[in-house]
C-alpha positions in Angstrom: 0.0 0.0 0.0 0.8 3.4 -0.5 1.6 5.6 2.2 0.6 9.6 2.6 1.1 11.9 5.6 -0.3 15.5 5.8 0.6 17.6 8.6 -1.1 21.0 9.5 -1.1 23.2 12.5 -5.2 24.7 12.6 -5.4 27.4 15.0 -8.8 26.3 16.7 -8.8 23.8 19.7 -8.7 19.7 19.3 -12.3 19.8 20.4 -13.4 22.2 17.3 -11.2 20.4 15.0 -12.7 17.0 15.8 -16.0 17.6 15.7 -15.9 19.1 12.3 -13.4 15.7 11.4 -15.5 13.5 12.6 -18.7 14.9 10.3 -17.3 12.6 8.0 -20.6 13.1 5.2 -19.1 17.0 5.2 -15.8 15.6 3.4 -17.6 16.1 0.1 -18.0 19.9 0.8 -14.0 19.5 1.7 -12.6 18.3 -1.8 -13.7 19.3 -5.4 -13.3 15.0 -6.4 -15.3 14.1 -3.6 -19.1 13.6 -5.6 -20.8 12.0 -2.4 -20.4 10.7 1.2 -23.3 8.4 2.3 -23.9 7.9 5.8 -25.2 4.1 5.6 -25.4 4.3 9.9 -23.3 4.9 12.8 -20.1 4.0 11.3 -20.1 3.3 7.8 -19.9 5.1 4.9 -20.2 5.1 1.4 -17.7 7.8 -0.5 -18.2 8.2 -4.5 -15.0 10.4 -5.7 -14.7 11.5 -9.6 -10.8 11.4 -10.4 -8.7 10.9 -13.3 -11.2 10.1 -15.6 -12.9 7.2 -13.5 -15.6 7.3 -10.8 -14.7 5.4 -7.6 -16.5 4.1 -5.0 -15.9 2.9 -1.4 -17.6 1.9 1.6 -15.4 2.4 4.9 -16.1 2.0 8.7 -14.9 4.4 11.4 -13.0 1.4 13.4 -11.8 4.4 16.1 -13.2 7.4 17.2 -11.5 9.1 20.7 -12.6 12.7 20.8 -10.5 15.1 20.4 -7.6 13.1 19.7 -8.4 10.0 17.2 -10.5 9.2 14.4 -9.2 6.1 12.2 -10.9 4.4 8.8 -10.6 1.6 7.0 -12.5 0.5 3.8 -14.6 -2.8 3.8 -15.5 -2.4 -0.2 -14.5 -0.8 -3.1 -11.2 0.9 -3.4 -8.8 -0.4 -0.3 -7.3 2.6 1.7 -7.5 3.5 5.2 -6.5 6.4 7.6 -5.5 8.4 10.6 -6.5 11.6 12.2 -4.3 12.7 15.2 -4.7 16.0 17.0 -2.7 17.8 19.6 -3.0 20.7 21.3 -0.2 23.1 20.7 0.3 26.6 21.4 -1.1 28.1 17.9 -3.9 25.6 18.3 -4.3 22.0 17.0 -2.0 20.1 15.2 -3.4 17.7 12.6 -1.6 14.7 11.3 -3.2 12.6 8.6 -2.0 9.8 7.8 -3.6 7.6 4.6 -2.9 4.5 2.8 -4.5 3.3 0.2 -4.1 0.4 -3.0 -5.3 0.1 -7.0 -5.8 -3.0 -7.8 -5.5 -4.9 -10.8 -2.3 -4.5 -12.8 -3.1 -2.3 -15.9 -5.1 -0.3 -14.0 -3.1 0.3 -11.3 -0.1 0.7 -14.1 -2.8 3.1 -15.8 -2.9 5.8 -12.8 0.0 5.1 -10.8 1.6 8.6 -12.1 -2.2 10.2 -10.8 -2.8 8.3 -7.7 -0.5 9.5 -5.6 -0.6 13.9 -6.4 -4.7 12.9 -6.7 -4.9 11.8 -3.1 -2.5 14.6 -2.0 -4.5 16.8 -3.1 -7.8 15.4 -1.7 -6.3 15.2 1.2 -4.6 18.7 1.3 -8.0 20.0 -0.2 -9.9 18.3 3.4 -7.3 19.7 6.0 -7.3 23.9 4.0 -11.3 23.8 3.7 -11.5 22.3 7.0 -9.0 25.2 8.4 -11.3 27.5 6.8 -14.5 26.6 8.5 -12.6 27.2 11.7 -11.9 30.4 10.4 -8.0 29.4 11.3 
């Protein structure tokens, strides 16, 4: 699997960081590829993301959620990936690390957007930490 880490320092406390993280059907107002996010209940979700040329579909399930410090993902359909919020408090506010892995399978496929894949999802996930910095007004 491939590996992404985002860091960002948001200057708005862990608890008003989380509890916007942790909307997770507000991700699609977060990131222009992002089409949908289905809440299905409590802890799953099915996302539907529009990128290089090909819609993609996943279902994952929030497997951690420790307010304000934790949330973690992993996908139990579609396109594998999983993921990692972690905040702490700092001086300026809250830092955010995200860390995301994810896989394309199937070989000319994956051969077919390996050269995307990887500035795609940077940018998705840069996309979710700026918008989500702007709704805090940081």
């Amino acid at each position: 699997m491939a590996t992404i880490e985002h860091r960002a320092v948001l200057t708005a406390p862990p608890e008003r960081v989380f509890a916007l993280l942790s909307r997770v059907e507000d991700f699609a107002d977060y990131s222009d590829l992002i089409r949908s996010i289905e809440r299905l209940d409590a802890d799953h979700y099915c996302w539907n993301v529009h990128a290089v040329g090909m819609d993609w579909s996943f279902t994952v399930v929030v497997t951690e959620s420790r307010a304000p410090e934790v949330l973690v993902w992993k996908s139990v359909k579609g396109v594998r990936n999983s993921g990692r919020y972690e905040l702490t408090a700092v001086p300026e506010g809250t830092e955010v690390v995200l860390t995301l892995e994810y896989e394309v399978k199937g070989r000319l496929l994956e051969k077919a957007v390996r050269k995307a894949t990887q500035p795609l999802v940077n940018k998705v996930s840069q996309q979710i930490l700026d918008r989500v910095a702007e709704r805090l007004g940081s």
